[in-house]
PLY file of the C-alpha trace (Angstrom):
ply
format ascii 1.0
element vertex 406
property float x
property float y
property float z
element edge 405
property int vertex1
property int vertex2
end_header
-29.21 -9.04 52.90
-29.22 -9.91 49.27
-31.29 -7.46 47.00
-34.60 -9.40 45.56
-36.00 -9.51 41.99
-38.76 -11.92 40.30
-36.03 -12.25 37.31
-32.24 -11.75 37.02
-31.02 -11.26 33.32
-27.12 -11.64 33.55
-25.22 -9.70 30.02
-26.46 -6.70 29.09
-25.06 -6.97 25.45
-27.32 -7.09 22.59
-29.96 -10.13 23.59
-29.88 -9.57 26.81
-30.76 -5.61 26.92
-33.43 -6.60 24.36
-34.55 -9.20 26.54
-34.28 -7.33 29.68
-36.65 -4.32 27.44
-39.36 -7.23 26.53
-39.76 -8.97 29.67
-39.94 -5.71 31.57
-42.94 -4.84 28.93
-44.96 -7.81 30.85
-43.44 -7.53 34.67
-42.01 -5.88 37.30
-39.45 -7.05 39.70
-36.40 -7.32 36.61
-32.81 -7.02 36.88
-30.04 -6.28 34.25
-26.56 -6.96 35.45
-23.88 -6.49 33.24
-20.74 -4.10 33.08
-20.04 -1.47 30.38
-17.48 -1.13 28.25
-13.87 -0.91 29.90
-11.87 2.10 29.41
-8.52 0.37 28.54
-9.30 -3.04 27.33
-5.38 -4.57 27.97
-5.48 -3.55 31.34
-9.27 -4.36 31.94
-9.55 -8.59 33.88
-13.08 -8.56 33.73
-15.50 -9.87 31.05
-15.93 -8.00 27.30
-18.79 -8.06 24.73
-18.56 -7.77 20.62
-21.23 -5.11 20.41
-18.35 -2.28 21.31
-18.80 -1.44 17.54
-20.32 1.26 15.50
-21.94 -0.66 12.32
-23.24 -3.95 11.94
-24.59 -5.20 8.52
-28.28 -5.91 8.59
-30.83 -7.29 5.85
-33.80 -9.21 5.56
-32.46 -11.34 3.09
-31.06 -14.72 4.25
-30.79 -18.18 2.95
-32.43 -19.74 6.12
-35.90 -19.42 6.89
-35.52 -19.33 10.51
-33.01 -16.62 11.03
-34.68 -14.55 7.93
-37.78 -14.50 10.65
-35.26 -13.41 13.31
-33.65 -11.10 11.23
-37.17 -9.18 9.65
-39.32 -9.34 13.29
-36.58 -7.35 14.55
-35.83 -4.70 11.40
-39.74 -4.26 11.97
-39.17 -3.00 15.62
-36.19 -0.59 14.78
-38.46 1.98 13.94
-40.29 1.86 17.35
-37.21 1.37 19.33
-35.73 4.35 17.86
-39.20 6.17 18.67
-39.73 5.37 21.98
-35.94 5.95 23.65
-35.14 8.87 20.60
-31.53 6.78 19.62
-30.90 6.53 16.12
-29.18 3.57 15.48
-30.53 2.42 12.08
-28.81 3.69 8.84
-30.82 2.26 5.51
-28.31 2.06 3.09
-29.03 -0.76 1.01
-27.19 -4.28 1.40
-24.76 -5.30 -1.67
-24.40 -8.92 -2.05
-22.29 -10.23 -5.06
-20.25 -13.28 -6.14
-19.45 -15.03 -9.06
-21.92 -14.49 -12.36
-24.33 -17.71 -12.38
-24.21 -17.71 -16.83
-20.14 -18.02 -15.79
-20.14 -20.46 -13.38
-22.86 -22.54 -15.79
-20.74 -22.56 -18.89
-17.09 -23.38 -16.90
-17.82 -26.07 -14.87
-20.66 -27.93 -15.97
-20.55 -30.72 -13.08
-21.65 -28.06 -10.80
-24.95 -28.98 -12.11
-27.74 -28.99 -9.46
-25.43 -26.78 -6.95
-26.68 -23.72 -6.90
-24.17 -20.66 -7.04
-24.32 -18.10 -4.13
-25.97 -15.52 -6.18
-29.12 -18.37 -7.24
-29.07 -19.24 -3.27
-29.22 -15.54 -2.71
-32.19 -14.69 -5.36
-33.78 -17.97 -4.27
-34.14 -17.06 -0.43
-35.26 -13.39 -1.33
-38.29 -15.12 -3.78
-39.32 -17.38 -0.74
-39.47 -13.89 1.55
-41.30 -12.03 -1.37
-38.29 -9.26 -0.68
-37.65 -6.76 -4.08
-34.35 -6.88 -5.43
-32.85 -5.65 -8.73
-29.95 -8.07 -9.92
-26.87 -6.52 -11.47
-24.10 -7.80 -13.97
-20.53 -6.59 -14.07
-21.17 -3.75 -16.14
-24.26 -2.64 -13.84
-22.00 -3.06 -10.76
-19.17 -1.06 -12.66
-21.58 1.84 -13.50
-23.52 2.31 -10.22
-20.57 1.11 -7.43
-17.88 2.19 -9.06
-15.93 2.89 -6.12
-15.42 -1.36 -6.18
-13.48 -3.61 -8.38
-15.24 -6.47 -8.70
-13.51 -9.61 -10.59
-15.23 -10.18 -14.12
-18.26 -11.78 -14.08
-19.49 -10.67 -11.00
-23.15 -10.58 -9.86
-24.65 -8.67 -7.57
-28.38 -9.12 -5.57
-29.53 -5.50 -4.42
-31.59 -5.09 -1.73
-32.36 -1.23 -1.31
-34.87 -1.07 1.47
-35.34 -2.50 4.84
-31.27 -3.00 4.63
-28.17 -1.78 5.84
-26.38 -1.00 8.78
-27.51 -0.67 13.33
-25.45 0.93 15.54
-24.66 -2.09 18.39
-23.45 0.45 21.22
-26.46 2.60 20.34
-29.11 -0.22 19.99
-28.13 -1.40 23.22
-28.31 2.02 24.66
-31.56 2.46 22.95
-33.19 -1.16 24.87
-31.42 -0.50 28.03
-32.68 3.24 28.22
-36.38 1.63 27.48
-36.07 -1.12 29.84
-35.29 1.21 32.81
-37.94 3.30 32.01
-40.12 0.45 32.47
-38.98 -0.19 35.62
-35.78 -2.83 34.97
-32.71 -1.77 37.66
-29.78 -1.89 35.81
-26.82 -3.26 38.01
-23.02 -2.46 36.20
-21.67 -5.19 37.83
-19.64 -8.79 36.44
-21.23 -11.88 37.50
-19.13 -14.55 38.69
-21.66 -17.69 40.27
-25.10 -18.03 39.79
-26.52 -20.91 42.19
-30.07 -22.53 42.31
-31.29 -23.52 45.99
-34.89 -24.87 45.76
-37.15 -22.16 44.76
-34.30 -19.10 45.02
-31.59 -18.58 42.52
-28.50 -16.81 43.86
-26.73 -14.10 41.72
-23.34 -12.85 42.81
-20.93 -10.50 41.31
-17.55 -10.22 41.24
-17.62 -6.89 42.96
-18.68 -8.62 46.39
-22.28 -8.61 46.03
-25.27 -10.85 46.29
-29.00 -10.82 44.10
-31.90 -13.50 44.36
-34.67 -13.47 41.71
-37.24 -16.20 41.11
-35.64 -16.81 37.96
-32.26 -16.03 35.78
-31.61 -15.68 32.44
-28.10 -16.02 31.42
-27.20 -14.47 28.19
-23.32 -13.59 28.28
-22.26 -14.45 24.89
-19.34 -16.00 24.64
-18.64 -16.28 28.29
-21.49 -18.22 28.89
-19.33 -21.01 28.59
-18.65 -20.42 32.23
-19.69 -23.33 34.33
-20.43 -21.07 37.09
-23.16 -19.48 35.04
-25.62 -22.18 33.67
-24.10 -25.22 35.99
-22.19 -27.43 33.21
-20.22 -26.75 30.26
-22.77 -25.42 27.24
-21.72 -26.78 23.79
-20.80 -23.60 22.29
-18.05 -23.27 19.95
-16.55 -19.45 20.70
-13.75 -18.38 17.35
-12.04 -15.66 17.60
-12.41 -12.96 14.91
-10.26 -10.02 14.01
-12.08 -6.94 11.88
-9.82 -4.62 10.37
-11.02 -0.34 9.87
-9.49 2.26 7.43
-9.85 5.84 8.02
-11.64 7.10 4.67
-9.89 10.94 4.69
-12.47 13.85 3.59
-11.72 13.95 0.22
-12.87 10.02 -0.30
-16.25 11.17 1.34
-17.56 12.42 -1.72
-17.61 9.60 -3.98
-18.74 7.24 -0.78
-21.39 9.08 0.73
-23.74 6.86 -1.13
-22.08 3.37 -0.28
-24.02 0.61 0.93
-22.92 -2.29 3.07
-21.45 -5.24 1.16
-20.92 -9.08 1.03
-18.77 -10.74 -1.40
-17.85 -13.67 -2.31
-14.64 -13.70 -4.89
-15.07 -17.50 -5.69
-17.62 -19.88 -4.37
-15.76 -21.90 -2.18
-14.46 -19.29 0.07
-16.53 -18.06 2.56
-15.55 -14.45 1.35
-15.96 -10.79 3.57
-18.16 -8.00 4.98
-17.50 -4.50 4.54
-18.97 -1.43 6.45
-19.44 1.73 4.72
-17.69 4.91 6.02
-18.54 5.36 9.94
-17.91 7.79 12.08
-16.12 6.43 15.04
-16.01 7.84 19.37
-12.33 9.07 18.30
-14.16 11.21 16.07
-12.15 9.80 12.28
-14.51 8.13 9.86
-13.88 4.38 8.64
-14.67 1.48 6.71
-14.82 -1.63 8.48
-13.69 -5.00 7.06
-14.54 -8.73 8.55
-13.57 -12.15 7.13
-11.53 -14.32 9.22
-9.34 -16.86 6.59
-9.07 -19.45 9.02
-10.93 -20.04 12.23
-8.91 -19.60 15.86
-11.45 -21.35 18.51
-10.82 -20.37 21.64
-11.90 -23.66 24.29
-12.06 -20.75 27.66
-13.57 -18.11 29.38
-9.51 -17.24 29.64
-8.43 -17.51 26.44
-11.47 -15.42 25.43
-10.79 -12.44 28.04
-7.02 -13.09 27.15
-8.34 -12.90 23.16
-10.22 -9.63 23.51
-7.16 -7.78 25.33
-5.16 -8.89 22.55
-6.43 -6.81 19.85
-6.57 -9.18 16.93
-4.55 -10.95 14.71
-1.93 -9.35 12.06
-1.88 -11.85 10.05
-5.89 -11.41 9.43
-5.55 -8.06 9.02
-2.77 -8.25 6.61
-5.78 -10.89 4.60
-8.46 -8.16 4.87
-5.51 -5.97 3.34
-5.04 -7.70 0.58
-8.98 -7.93 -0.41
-8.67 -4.34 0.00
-6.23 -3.78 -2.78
-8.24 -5.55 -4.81
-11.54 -4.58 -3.99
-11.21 -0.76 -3.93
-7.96 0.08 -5.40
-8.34 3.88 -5.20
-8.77 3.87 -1.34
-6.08 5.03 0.95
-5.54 2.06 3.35
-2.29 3.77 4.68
-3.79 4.25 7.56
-5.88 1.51 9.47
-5.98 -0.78 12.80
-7.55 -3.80 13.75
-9.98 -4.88 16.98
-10.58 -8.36 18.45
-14.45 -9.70 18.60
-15.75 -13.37 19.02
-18.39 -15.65 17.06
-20.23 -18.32 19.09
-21.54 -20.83 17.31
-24.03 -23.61 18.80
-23.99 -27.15 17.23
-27.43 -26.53 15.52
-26.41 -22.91 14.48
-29.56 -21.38 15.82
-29.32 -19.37 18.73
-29.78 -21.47 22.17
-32.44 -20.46 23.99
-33.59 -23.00 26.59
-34.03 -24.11 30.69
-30.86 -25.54 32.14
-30.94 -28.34 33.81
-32.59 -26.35 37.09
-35.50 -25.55 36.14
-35.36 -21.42 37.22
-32.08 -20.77 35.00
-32.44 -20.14 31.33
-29.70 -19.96 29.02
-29.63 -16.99 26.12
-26.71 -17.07 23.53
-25.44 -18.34 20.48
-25.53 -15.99 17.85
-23.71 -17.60 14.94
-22.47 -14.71 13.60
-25.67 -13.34 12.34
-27.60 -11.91 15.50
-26.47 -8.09 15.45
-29.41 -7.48 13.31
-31.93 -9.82 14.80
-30.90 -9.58 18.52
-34.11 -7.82 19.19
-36.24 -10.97 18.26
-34.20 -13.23 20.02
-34.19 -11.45 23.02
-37.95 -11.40 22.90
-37.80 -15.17 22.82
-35.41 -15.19 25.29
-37.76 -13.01 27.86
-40.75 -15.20 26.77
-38.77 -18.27 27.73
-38.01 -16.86 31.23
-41.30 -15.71 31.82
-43.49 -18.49 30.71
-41.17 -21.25 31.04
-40.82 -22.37 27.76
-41.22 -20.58 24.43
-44.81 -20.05 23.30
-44.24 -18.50 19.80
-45.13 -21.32 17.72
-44.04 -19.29 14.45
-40.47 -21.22 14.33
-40.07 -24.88 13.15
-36.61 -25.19 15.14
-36.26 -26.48 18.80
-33.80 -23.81 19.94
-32.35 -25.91 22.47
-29.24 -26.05 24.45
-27.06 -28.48 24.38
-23.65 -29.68 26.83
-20.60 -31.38 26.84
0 1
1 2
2 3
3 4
4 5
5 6
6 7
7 8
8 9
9 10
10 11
11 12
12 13
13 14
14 15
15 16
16 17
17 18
18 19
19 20
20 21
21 22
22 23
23 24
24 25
25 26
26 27
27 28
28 29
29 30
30 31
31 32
32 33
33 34
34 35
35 36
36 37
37 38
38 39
39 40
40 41
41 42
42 43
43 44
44 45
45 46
46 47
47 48
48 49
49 50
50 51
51 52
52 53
53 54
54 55
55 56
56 57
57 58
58 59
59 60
60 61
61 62
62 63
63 64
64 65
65 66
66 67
67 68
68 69
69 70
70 71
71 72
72 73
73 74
74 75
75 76
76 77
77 78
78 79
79 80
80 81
81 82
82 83
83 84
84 85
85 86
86 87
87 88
88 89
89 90
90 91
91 92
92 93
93 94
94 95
95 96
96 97
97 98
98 99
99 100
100 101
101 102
102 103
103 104
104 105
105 106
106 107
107 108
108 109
109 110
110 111
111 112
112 113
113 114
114 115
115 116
116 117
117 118
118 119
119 120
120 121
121 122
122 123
123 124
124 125
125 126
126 127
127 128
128 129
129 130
130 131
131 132
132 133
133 134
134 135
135 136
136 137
137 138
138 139
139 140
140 141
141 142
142 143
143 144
144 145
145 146
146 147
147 148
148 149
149 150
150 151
151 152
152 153
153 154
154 155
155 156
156 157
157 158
158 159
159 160
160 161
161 162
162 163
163 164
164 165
165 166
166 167
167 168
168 169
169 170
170 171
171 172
172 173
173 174
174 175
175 176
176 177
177 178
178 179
179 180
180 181
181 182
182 183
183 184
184 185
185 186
186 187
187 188
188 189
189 190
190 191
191 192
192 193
193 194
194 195
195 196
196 197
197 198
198 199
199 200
200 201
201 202
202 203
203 204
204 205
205 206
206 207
207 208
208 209
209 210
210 211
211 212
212 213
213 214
214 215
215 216
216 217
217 218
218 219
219 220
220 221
221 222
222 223
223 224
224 225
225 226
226 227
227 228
228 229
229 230
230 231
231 232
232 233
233 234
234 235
235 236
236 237
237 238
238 239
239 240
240 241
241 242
242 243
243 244
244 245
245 246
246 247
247 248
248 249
249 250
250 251
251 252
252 253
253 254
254 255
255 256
256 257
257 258
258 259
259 260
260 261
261 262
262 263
263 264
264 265
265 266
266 267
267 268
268 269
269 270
270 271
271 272
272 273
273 274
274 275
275 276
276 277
277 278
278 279
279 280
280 281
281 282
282 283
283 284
284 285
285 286
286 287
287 288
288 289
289 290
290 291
291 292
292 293
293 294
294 295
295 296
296 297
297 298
298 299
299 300
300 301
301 302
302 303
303 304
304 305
305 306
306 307
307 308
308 309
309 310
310 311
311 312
312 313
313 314
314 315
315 316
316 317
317 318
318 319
319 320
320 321
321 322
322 323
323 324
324 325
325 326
326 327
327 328
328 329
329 330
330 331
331 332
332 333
333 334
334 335
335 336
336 337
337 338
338 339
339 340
340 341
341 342
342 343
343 344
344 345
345 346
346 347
347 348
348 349
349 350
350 351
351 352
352 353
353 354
354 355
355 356
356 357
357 358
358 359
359 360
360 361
361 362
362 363
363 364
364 365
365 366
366 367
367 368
368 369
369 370
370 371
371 372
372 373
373 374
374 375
375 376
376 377
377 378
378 379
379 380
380 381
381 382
382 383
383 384
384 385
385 386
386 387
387 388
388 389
389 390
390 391
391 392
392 393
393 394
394 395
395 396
396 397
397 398
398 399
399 400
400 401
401 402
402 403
403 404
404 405
C-alpha cells in the first residue's frame, strides 16, 4: 500500500527544500522526495541538480524590481536560517559590479544617447531600492582591488553589505535539516510519473515505489521538462552552462583574503562574467570560480540534460573563461584548474514559474533564470503558499508567475 501525505514536493534542490521548510511551517502530512548528490556523476543514470556547488553570488542589487524583491526577502531570512539549523552558509563579502566608465561611453559614442550604460542601469536600480553604494573610477578600482586588471575606464558600483556569496549544498542542507525537524519525511528517492486520479495524486519513484498526497508540487529544475511530471511539455528553455575553478595556492591567499564577488562587463554589448572569490572546496584545495557562457548550448531533453551533466562541460568555454582570466588577474596562477557542467532554465517571461497545472492538485515550481541561488528561499515560500492555498496570496508582486506549455 502506497505511503500517504497531504502534500508531495518532488526536487529537493534549492526551491524545493525551501519550499518543503515553509509549507511544513503551516502543516503536517509533507513529503520531500528527491535524491542526493551522486558519487560518480559519469557513471550516475539518474537525475542531477546545479546546487552541487560551494559559492553562489548574491546581492540585493538588481535591475528588476521583481527579482530585487526575491532576491532581498530571502537575504533577510539567511540570518534565521542559519540560526535555527546552526549551517553557515552566508559569507558577506561585498558584491563588485563594474563595466565600462559612463563619462567614456558619453564622450565616444554620442548616439548612445538615452541608452543607459550598465553602470547608470546598475546605480539606477540600487536608487529605486534605497541600497548604499560607493561608486569607483579606474584609479579607485586600481587602489582598493588591485588584485584585478580592469580595462581603462572602468567603473565599478560597490555594494558592501547585505552582499556576497551562499553556500548552495549548505543552504539546502540548512532548509532540509529545518524542514524535518518540523515534521517533513524526506524520501532520497528519483521520481519518474506523477499521475492525478480524481481527488489522489500518485507519486512513484524510479526505485519501485509508490506515494499519494492530496497535492504535489513539482519543482525539479531543469528536468521538469519531463512530461511525466506536470502532464505536458512546460515551456522552459534549459542551456547548458560550463563554470570553470582555479586552485588559488597559499601564497595567493594573502593578497585575496579580502576579495569580494564580482560582475563585469568588458564592453556593453557582451553579456560579460561572474567570478567567485577563493573557496574552499569537499577535496579540501581552495578556488576561484568563473561563469560566463560565450554562446548559449540549449539542450531540448530530459536526456540531453542528464547526458549534459555527465559530460563535465565544455573546453572550449573554459578555454573563454581562460582567456578573461589572463586579462582580468594577470598575476594569478591558472596552471592549474578544471571545469563542471550546470544548467540555466529560463521561462518565456523570465520570472520563475510558479503555477497549477492543468489538474488542479499539481503545481509546478521552477524556472530560475539564472538568478535564483540567492533568492530561492522566497520563491520557495511562494511556491509552498501556492500548494497550500491554491493560488498565490502575496499580493506584493506585480507579475503573474505563470506557467506556460508547448
Amino acid at each position: 500500500m502506497a505511503a500517504r501525505f497531504k502534500y508531495i514536493i518532488i526536487g529537493s534542490g534549492m526551491m524545493g527544500a525551501a519550499a518543503a521548510r515553509h509549507l511544513s511551517k503551516w502543516t503536517d502530512g509533507v513529503a520531500l522526495i528527491g535524491p542526493g548528490e551522486p558519487d560518480d556523476y559519469q557513471r550516475h543514470d539518474g537525475v542531477f541538480a546545479s546546487h552541487y556547488d560551494e559559492a553562489r553570488i548574491t546581492r540585493t542589487i538588481d535591475q528588476d524590481p521583481v527579482w530585487a524583491r526575491l532576491a532581498n526577502r530571502s537575504i533577510e531570512r539567511y540570518g534565521e536560517i542559519a540560526s535555527e539549523s546552526g549551517i553557515d552558509f552566508y559569507s558577506e563579502v561585498g558584491c563588485l559590479m563594474v563595466g565600462p566608465g559612463r563619462a567614456g561611453l558619453q564622450s565616444s559614442a554620442p548616439g548612445r544617447t538615452g541608452q543607459p550604460s550598465y553602470v547608470g542601469r546598475v546605480l539606477d536600480a540600487a536608487g529605486r531600492l534605497g541600497v548604499e553604494t560607493e561608486t569607483l573610477g579606474h584609479e579607485a578600482l586600481s587602489n582598493r582591488f588591485s588584485y584585478f586588471a580592469f580595462q581603462d575606464g572602468a567603473e565599478g558600483v560597490w555594494e558592501e553589505k547585505r552582499a556576497g556569496h551562499i553556500n548552495p549544498r549548505r543552504l539546502v542542507k540548512a532548509q532540509v535539516m529545518l524542514a524535518e525537524r518540523q515534521g517533513a519525511t524526506l524520501i532520497p528517492e528519483t521520481v519518474s510519473a506523477v499521475r492525478q486520479d480524481g481527488a489522489i495524486v500518485t507519486v512513484t519513484t524510479a526505485e519501485g515505489r509508490s506515494y499519494t498526497a492530496d497535492k504535489v508540487l513539482v519543482a525539479a529544475g531543469g528536468f521538469s521538462i519531463n512530461e511525466a511530471l506536470v502532464g505536458a511539455r512546460l515551456d522552459l528553455s534549459v542551456y547548458a552552462r560550463t563554470i570553470a575553478f582555479y586552485e588559488v595556492g597559499e601564497g595567493a591567499m594573502e593578497e585575496l583574503k579580502a576579495m569580494p564577488s564580482l560582475i563585469w562587463k568588458w564592453n556593453e554589448e557582451d553579456d560579460g562574467i561572474y567570478l567567485l572569490p577563493p573557496v574552499r572546496y569537499p577535496d579540501g584545495k581552495t578556488y576561484v570560480k568563473i561563469g560566463g557562457d560565450p554562446d548559449d548550448l540549449l539542450l531540448p531533453s530530459e536526456p540531453e540534460i542528464r547526458d549534459w551533466f555527465k559530460s563535465g562541460g565544455r573546453e572550449t568555454t573554459r578555454r573563454h573563461l581562460t582567456d578573461v582570466m589572463e586579462r582580468l588577474m594577470p598575476r594569478l596562477d591558472l596552471s592549474r584548474s578544471s571545469m563542471a557542467a550546470c544548467v540555466t532554465s529560463f521561462t518565456p517571461n523570465n520570472y520563475p514559474a510558479i503555477a497549477m497545472t492543468a489538474f488542479d492538485r499539481i503545481g509546478v515550481l521552477t524556472g530560475g533564470c539564472g538568478a535564483a541561488a540567492k533568492s530561492s528561499d522566497e520563491i520557495g515560500r511562494l511556491g509552498a503558499e501556492l500548494i497550500f492555498n491554491g493560488s498565490i496570496i502575496d499580493d506584493g508582486y506585480p507579475v503573474d508567475f505563470h506557467a506556460e506549455y508547448r
